[in-house]
C-alpha positions as CSV (number, residue, x, y, z in Angstrom):
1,X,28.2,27.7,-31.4
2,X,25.0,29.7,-30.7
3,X,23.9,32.8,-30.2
4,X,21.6,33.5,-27.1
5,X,19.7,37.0,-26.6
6,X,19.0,37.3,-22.9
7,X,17.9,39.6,-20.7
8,X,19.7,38.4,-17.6
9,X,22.5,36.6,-17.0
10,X,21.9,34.9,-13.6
11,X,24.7,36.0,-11.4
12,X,27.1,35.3,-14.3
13,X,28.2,38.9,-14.7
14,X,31.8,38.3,-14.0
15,X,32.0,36.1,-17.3
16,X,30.7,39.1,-19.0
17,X,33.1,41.2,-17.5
18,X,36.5,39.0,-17.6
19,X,35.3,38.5,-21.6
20,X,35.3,42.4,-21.8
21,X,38.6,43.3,-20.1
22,X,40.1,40.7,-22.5
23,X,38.7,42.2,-25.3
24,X,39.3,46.0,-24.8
25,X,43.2,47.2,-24.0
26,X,44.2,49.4,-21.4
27,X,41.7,48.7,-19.0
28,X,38.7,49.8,-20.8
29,X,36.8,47.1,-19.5
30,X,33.9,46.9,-17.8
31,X,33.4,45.7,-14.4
32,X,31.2,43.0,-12.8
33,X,29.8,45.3,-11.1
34,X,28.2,47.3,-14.3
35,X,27.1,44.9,-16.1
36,X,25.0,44.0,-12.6
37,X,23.8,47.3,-13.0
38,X,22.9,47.5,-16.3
39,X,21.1,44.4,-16.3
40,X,19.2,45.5,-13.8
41,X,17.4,48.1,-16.6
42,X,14.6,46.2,-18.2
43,X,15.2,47.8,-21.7
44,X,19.0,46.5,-22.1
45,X,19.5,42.8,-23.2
46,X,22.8,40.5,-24.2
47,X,23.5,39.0,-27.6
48,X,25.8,36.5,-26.6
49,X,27.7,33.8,-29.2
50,X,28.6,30.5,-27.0
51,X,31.0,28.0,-28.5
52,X,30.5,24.3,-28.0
53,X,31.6,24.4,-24.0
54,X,29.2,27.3,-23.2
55,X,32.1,30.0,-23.6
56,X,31.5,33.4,-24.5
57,X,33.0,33.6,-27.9
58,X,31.7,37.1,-28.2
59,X,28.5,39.6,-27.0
60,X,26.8,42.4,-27.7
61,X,25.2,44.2,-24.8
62,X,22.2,46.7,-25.7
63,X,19.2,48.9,-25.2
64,X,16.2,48.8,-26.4
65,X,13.7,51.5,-26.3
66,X,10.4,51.2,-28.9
67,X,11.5,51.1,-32.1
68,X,15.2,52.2,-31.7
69,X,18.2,49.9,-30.3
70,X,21.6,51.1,-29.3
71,X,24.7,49.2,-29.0
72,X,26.0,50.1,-25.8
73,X,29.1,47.9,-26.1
74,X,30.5,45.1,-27.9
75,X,33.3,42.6,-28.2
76,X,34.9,39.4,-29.2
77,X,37.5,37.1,-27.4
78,X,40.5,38.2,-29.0
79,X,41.7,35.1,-30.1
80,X,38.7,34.7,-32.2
81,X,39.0,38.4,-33.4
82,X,39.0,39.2,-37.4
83,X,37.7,35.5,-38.0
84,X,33.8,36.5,-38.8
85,X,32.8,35.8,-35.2
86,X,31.5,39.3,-34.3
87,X,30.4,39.7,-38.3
88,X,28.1,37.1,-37.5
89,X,27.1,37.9,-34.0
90,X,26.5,41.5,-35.8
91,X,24.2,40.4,-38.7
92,X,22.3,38.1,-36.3
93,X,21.7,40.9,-33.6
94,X,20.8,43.2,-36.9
95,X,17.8,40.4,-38.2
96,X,16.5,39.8,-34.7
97,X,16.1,43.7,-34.2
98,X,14.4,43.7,-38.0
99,X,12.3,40.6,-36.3
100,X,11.0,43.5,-33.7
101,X,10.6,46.1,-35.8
102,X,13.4,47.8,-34.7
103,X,13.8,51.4,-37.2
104,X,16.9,52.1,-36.1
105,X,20.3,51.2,-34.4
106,X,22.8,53.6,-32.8
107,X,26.3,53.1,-31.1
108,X,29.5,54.9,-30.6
109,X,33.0,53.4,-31.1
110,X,36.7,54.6,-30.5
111,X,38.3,56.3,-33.5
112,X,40.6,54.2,-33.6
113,X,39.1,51.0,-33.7
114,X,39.8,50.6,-37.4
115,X,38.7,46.6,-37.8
116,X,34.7,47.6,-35.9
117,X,34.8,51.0,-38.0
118,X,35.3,48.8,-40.5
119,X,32.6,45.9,-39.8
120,X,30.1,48.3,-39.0
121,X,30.3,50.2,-42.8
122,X,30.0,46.9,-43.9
123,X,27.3,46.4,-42.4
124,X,25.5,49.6,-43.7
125,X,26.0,51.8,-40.6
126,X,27.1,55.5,-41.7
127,X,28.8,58.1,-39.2
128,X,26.4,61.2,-37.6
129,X,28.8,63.0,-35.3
130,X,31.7,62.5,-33.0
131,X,31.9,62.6,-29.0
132,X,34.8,64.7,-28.7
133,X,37.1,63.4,-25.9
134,X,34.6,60.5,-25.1
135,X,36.4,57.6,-23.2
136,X,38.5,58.0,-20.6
137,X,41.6,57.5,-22.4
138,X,40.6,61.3,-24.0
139,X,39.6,59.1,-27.5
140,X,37.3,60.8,-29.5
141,X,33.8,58.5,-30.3
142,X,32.3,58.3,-33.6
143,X,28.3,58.4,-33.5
144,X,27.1,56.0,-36.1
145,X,23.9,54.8,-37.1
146,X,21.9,52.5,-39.2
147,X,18.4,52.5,-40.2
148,X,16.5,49.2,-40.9
């Protein structure tokens, strides 16, 4: 296992994107095509845990701008899901961004994703607001936040 921060993925966007759609239910997931396109963006950057066989395990994909990161999505395979993969993957991202003297994190997460709710108070991040019919399933988003 290792965790890799990269800032491209060299034409290996569908990897991201199969790991995504098997992570998120109802066809939340993302597309090859926007992780392409994100990538693209020079201030957005992967956190990605490999197993042994080079295998996503798990990623975090986010933006950086000066001294403030967002989370603009992250997930875990889901067989590997509740087993401290993304707790790790989390509190690695969280000393790399302390490493850059990152102030502040920000992301958004579906109201009812109880076990990354969850993760993330654990992890010290506190609730700001909610997005109000957010995703396109009409969930509402809950703005969260952690300063560092």
């Amino acid at each position: 296992m290792s965790i890799q921060f990269l800032s491209h993925v060299d034409g290996k966007e569908a990897d991201f994107s199969t790991a995504h759609v098997a992570a998120f239910p109802q066809g939340q997931g993302w597309n090859e095509k926007a992780y392409k396109d994100l990538l693209e963006i020079s201030f957005h950057y992967l956190a990605v845990d490999y197993d042994d066989e080079n295998q996503i395990r798990g990623f975090l994909l986010y933006s950086l701008i000066l001294d403030e990161a967002e989370i603009l999505t992250f997930c875990v395979s889901p067989e590997l899901q509740n087993k401290g993969v993304g707790a790790n993957l989390l509190a690695v991202f969280l000393e790399k961004m302390k490493e850059k003297q990152v102030s502040k994190i920000l992301l958004d997460v579906a109201e009812n994703n109880f076990s990354a709710i969850k993760l993330y108070h654990r992890y010290g991040f506190i609730e700001n607001g909610r997005r109000r019919k957010y995703y396109e399933n009409k969930m509402d988003a809950l703005l969260m936040s952690k300063a560092l």
